[in-house]
MIKOL-530410 format. One record per residue (C-alpha): residue in one letter; x, y, z. Coordinates in steps of 0.001 Angstrom, whole numbers, plus 500000, padded with zeros to 6 digits. Layout:
N
AXYZ;...
***
This chain:
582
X500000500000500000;X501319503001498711;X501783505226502113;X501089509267501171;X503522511222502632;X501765513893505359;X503366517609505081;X503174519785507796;X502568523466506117;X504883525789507650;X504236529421508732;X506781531383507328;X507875533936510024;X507295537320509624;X510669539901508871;X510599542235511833;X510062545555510322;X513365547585511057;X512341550857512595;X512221553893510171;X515021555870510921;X513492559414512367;X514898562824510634;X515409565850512581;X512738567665511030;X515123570686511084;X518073568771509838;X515439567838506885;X514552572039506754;X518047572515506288;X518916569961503601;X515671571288501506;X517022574384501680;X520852573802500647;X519311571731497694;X516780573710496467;X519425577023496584;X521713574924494618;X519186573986492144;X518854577908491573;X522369578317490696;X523036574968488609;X519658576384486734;X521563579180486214;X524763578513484954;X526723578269488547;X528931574814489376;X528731573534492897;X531733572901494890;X531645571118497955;X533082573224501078;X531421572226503966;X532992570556506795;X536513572682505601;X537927574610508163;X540556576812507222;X542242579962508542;X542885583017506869;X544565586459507847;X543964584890511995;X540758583780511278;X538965580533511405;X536262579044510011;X534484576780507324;X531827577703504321;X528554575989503352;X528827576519499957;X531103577820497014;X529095578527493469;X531334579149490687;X530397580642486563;X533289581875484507;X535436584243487263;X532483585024489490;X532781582915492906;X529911582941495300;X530255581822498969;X526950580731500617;X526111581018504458;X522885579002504891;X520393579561508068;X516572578567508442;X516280580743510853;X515784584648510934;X519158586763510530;X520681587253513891;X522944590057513993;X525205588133516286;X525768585464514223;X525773587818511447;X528720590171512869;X530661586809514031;X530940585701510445;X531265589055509137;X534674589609510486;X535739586681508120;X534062587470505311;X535216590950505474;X538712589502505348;X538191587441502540;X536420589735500511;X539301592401501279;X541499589981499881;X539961587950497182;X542888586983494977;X544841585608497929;X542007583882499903;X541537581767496866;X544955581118496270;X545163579838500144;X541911578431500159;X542889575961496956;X545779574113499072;X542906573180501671;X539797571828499628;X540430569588496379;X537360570229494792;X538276573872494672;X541929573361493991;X540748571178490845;X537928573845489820;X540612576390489615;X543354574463487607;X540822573760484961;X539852577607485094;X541286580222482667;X541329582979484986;X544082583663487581;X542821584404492063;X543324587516491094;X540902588164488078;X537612586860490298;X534698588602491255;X533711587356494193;X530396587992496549;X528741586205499643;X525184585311499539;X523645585036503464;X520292582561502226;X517514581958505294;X514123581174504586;X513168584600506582;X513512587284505574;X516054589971507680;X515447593338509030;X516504596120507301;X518172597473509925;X520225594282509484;X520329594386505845;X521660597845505999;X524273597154508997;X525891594348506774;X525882595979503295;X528334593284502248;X526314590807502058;X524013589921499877;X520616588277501363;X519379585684499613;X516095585102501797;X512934582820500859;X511023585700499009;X514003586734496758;X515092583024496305;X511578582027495240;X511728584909492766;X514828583405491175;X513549579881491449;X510738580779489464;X512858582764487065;X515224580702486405;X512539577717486012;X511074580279483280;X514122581505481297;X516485579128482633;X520295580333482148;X519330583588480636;X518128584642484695;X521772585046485306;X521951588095483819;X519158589470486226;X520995587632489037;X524554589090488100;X522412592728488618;X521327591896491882;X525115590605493391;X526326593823491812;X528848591834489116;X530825594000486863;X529880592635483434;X532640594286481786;X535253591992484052;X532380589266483174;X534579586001481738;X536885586712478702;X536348590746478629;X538344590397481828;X541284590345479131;X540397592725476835;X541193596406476733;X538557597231473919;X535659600004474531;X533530597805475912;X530135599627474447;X527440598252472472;X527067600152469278;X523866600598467263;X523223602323464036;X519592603265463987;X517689607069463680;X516921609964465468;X513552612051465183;X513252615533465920;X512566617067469104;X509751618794466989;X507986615345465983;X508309613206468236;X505669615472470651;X507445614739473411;X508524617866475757;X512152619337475327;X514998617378476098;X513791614081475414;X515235612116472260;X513227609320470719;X515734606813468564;X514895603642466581;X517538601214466152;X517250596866465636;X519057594767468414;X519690591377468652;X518005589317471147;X521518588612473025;X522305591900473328;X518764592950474902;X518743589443477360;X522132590813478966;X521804594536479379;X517625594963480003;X516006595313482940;X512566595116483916;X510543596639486618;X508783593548488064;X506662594677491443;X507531591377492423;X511099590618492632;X514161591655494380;X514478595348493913;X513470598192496286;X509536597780495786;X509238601513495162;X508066602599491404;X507556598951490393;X504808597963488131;X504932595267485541;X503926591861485739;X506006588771486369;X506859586566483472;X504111584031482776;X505603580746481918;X503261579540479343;X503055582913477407;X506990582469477153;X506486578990476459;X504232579310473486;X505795582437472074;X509353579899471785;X507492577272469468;X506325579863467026;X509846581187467138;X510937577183466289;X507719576773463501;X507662580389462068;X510751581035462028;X510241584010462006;X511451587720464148;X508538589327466102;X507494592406463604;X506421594821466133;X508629596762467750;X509954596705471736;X509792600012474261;X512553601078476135;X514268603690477715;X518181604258477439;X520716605453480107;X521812609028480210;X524983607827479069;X524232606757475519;X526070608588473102;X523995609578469962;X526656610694466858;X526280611951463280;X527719608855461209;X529651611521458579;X530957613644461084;X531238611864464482;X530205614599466282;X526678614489468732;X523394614558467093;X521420617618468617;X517735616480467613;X516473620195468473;X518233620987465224;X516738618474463171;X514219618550460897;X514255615547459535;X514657611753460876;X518301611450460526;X520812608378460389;X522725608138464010;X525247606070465382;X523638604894469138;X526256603939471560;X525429602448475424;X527908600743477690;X527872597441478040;X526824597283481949;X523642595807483839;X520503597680483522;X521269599641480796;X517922599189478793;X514832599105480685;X511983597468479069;X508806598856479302;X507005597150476341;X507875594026475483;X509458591343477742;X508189588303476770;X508894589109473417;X512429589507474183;X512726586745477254;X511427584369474840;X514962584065473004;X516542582764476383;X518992580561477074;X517621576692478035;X520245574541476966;X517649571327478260;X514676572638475652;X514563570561472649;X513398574334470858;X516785575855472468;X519351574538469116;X517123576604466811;X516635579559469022;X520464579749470084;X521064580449466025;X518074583380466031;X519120584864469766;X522304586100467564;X521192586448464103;X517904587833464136;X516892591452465574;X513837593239467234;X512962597115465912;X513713599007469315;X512409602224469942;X514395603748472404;X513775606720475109;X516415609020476485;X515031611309479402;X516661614968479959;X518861615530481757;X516962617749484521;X515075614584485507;X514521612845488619;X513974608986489341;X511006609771490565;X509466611302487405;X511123608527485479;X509513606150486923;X505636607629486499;X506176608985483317;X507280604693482184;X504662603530484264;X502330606115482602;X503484604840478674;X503620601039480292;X499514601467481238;X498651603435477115;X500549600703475738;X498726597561477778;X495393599658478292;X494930600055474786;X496186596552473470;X495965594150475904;X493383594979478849;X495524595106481889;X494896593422485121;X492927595332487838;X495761594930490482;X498573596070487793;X496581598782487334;X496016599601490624;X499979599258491496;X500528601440488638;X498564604220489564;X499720604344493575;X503284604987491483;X501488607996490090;X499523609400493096;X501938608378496028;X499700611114497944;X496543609395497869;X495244607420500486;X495632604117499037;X499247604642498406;X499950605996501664;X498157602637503312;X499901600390501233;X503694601972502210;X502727601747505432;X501458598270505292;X505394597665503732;X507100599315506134;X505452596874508966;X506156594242506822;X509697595089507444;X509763595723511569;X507216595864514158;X505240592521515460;X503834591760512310;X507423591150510707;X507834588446508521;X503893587527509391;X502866589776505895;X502630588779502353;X503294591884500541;X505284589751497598;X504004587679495060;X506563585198495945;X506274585519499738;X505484582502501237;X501749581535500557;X500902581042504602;X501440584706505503;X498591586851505919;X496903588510503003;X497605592080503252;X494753592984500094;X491965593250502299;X494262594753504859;X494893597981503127;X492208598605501580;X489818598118504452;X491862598201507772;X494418601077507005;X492968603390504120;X490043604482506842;X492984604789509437;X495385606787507442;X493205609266505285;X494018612586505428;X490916613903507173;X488285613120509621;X488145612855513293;X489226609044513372;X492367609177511245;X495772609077512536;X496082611827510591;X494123613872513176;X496373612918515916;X499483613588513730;X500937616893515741;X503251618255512590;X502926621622512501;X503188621893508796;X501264618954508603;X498043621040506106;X500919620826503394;X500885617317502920;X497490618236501130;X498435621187499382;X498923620789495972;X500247624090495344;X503167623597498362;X506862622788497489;X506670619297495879;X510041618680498042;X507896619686500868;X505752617763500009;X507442614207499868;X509198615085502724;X506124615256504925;X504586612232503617;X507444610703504335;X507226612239508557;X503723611083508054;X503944607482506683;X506506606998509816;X504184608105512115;X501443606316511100;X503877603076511321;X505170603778514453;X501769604497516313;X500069601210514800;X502884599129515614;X502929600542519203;X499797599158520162;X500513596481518077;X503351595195520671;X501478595537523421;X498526593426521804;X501464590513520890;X502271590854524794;X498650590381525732;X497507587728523409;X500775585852524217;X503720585929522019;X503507581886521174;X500075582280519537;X500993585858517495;X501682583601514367;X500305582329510911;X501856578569511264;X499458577430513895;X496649575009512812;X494105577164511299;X491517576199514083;X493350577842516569;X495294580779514326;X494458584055515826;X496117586208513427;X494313586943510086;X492869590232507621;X490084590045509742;X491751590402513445;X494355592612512024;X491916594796510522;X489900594554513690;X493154595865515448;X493015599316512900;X488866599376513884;X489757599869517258;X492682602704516873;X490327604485515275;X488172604214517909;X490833605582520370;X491720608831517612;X488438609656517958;X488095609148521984;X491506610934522470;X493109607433523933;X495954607432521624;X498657607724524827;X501150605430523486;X502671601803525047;X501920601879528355;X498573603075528306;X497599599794526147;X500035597734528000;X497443597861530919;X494334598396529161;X495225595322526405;X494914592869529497;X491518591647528711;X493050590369525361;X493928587093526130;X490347586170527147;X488904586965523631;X487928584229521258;X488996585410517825;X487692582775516205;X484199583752516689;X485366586351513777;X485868585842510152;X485409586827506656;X484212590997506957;X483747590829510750;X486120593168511751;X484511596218512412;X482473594090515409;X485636592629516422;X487080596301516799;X483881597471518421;X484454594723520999;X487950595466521396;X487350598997522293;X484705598543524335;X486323595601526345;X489321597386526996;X488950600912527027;
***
C-alpha cells in the first residue's frame, strides 16, 4: 500500500520591520534648503563645489563655508540659516568674510591648498585668484530686518522671498536669469569672463535714427531713437521693473513673466521662424552717446528737421535698457540649453533682431518722474492693446499718486512688513510665502480708513506736525511735500505698531503667528483689521497715549475668542475690542 507522505505546512515567520530611521525635522529644513538654493544656481549657469565641513584659517581667522558657486570668474560663497538673521551670528561671520572679501585673489589662492574640489575647479579655470569677482550670499528662509540688511551691506541676502523669485525665474528663462541675478550681486559685466582680458571700449554700438525734438511730441529734452538689436544683446543689458522681485519695491509695476506665454511664444519662434514684427519700448541710460555717422560729432535732435541716420552707443553694463514694452517678446529668446526648441533659438538669439524704439530722458530729471512717466506709457501701451489686470493697474497708479490714500496705506502696510510685530507675518510679495497673511483686504479696508488725510478718526488727526496742512496742498513745494509724507507714513507706522506690541504681549507671544493650525490661528485680515477698527476708535476718543497706556488696558486680550470672527467681521471685532478694553 502506497503510504502518502503527510506535510506539515509551515508558517513562514514574519521579517521584523526595522524601525524607520526618524529625521530631525530641522536637519530635513536645512537639507531642503541647501538643495533647492543649489538647484537655483546649477539652473543658472553656477557649478557647485563642495566646502562644507573645511575649516581653514585666513589672515587669523577661522572658520568653514557651506557653499562655494562658481560661473566663469564670478565665485559665490553661501552662508545658509533657516532661521531669521541674527545680527550676532551675522557680525561673528562678518569679520571673516570681510577679510576674505578684502582679499579675494589671495584667499583663493590659500583656500585651493585646503579643499580639492576647489583646487581642481581652479586648475581647469582660465582665469588667475586675482581676476575673480567674488560675493557672499547670506540665504535663510526669513527674511532679515533692514536694519540688518543695511548694517551688513556686504552681504548679499538671499532670503525665501528673493530666492523664490529666482527659482521661478530661472525655472522660466532658465540660464538667461543670470543676467538678472549678476544685477542683483552687483557683478561688473565688463570683468564678466573673457572681457576680463580685453582692453577694447567695451560699448554696444547701434546704428539706427533719430527724430526731431519737433515730431516726436514729446517735451524738450527728450530724444526718441529707433535702432534693431539682437536678442543677446537685449537678454544681457535689460532690465525690467517687476513689482515682484528683488528690487526696492518703490516705482515697480509690471507683471512677472508668465511661463506659458513664454512657452508658446518659443514654438512659434521654432515653427515660424520668424522675428517678432512689432517693435519693443525702452528707455536708454543718460549715458548713451547719439553721433552723426559723417561727422562723428553728437546729434542735437532740436536741430533736426528731419529723421536722421545716428550712430547709438550704450555701455555694456547691467541695467542699461529698461523694458517697458515688450518682455516676453524679448525673454522668449533665452537661454535653456535642456529645451529641445533651444538649438534653433540659440542660432536666432544672435542672428535675428527686434525694431527698438528707444527713450532718452533729459537731463533735469529725477527717478522719481522717470519712473511715472514709464509707468504712465507702460499702462497706454497695455490699456489700449491688451486689457491690463485690475491689480497692475492699481499698482501702477499708487506709482502715480503716492499722495493718495491708498498709496499711503499700502507703504505703510510695507514698512510693517519690514519691523514691528507683524514682521515676517505679511505677504506683501508675490513670491512671499503663501501662509502669511493677506495684506489685500488689509489695506484697503483696515488702514485706508485709518490713514486718510481727514476726519476725526484718522491718525492723521492725531498727527501733531505743525506743517502737517501741506501734505494736502497741491500748490506747496513738491520737496515739501514728499518730505512730509514721508514724517507722516513713519508716524502712522510707528503708532500702529505701538499698540501692536502691546497686543502681541497680551495675546501671548507663542500664539501671534500664521503657522498654527488654522483652528486655533488668531492672526488673520480680519483680526488685524479689527486691530486698525479699534485705533480708530481711540483717535476719535483721544486714547491714543502710546505703550503703556495699552500695555494695561490690552489685558483683557487674552480672554477673547477670535475665532468667533471671520470673513468681513472686523469692524464688530474692533467694536468689541474697544469697548472691552477701554
Amino acid at each position: 500500500m502506497n503510504k502518502t507522505a503527510t506535510r506539515t505546512k509551515l508558517t513562514p515567520l514574519k521579517k521584523k520591520r526595522k524601525p524607520k530611521r526618524q529625521v530631525d525635522p530641522k536637519v530635513r529644513e536645512r537639507v531642503r534648503q541647501r538643495l533647492s538654493t543649489r538647484a537655483v544656481f546649477q539652473r543658472i549657469g553656477f557649478d557647485w563645489i563642495k566646502s562644507d565641513d573645511i575649516q581653514f584659517t585666513f589672515d587669523g581667522r577661522t572658520g568653514e563655508i557651506d557653499d562655494i558657486l562658481v560661473f566663469e570668474n564670478v565665485l559665490v560663497i553661501a552662508e545658509y540659516t533657516t532661521g531669521k538673521p541674527d545680527s550676532g551670528h551675522l557680525a561673528r561671520k562678518s569679520i571673516l568674510y570681510e577679510k576674505i572679501l578684502k582679499q579675494p585673489g589671495n584667499w583663493i589662492a590659500e583656500y585651493a591648498g585646503i579643499n580639492e574640489s576647489f583646487s581642481a575647479a581652479m586648475a581647469a579655470s582660465k582665469y588667475q585668484p586675482d581676476e575673480f569677482q567674488l560675493f557672499v550670499c547670506y540665504a535663510s528662509l526669513h527674511g532679515a530686518d533692514q536694519e540688518i540688511e543695511t548694517a551688513f551691506p556686504h552681504y548679499r541676502f538671499l532670503d525665501g522671498t528673493r530666492l523664490r523669485y529666482f527659482d521661478a525665474l530661472s525655472k522660466t528663462i532658465q540660464r538667461s536669469a543670470k543676467h538678472e541675478f549678476f544685477n542683483y550681486l552687483g557683478v561688473n559685466l565688463r570683468k564678466l569672463g573673457s572681457r576680463i582680458h580685453s582692453t577694447e571700449d567695451d560699448s554696444k554700438n547701434f546704428s539706427g535714427y533719430l527724430l526731431p525734438e519737433s515730431n516726436s511730441g514729446y517735451q524738450r529734452g527728450f530724444k526718441v531713437v529707433s535702432f534693431y538689436a539682437d536678442p543677446a544683446t537685449l537678454l544681457e543689458m535689460s532690465y525690467v521693473l517687476r513689482k515682484d522681485s528683488w528690487r526696492d519695491p518703490d516705482g515697480l509695476y509690471q507683471r512677472i513673466l508668465i511661463h506659458g506665454k513664454i512657452k508658446s511664444m518659443r514654438r512659434y519662434l521654432t515653427d515660424a521662424k520668424r522675428v517678432f514684427v512689432n517693435n519693443i519700448i525702452v528707455t536708454l541710460p543718460p549715458e548713451t552717446v547719439i553721433n552723426d555717422p559723417t561727422t562723428g560729432k553728437n546729434a542735437d535732435n532740436s536741430q533736426l528737421v528731419s529723421v536722421t541716420p545716428v550712430k547709438i552707443s550704450i555701455p555694456r553694463q547691467a541695467s542699461m535698457i529698461g523694458l517697458i514694452d515688450g518682455q516676453h517678446r524679448v525673454f522668449s529668446y533665452h537661454d535653456a540649453p535642456k529645451d529641445p526648441l533651444d538649438a534653433e533659438i540659440a542660432k536666432q538669439r544672435m542672428r535675428q533682431n527686434l525694431l527698438v524704439t528707444g527713450l532718452i530722458f533729459p537731463t533735469s530729471w529725477t527717478r522719481q518722474q522717470k519712473r511715472e512717466f514709464e509707468a504712465k506709457l507702460f499702462l497706454e501701451i497695455n490699456d489700449t492693446q491688451a486689457r491690463a489686470k485690475t491689480l497692475l493697474k492699481q499698482s501702477i497708479e499708487v506709482l502715480l499718486n503716492p499722495f493718495s490714500t491708498l498709496a499711503i496705506a499700502k507703504e505703510v502696510i510695507n514698512r510693517m512688513s519690514r519691523s514691528g510685530p507683524l514682521n515676517g507675518l505679511l505677504q506683501t510679495n508675490f513670491f512671499d510665502p503663501p501662509d502669511r497673511i493677506k495684506t489685500s483686504s488689509i489695506v484697503s479696508y483696515g488702514l485706508r480708513p485709518l490713514v486718510k488725510t481727514d476726519g476725526d478718526d484718522s491718525l492723521y488727526a492725531a498727527w501733531s506736525h505743525k506743517d502737517k496742512a501741506l501734505l494736502t496742498d497741491r500748490t506747496a513745494s513738491q520737496d515739501r511735500r514728499n518730505e512730509l509724507l514721508h514724517f507722516y507714513i513713519e508716524f502712522c507706522a510707528i503708532q500702529i505698531n505701538e499698540f501692536l506690541i502691546e497686543a502681541k504681549m497680551a495675546i501671548g507671544p507663542d500664539k501671534w503667528r500664521v503657522s498654527t493650525p488654522k483652528d486655533r490661528q488668531i492672526l488673520g485680515p480680519t483680526v488685524v483689521n479689527g486691530f486698525f477698527v479699534c485705533i480708530r476708535q481711540l483717535v476719535e476718543s483721544g486714547n491714543l497715549l502710546g505703550r503703556q497706556h495699552y500695555a494695561k488696558k490690552l489685558t483683557p486680550l487674552a480672554t477673547v475668542n477670535f475665532s468667533t470672527y471671520t470673513s468681513s467681521a472686523w469692524k464688530s471685532l474692533g467694536d468689541k475690542l474697544f469697548e472691552l478694553c477701554f
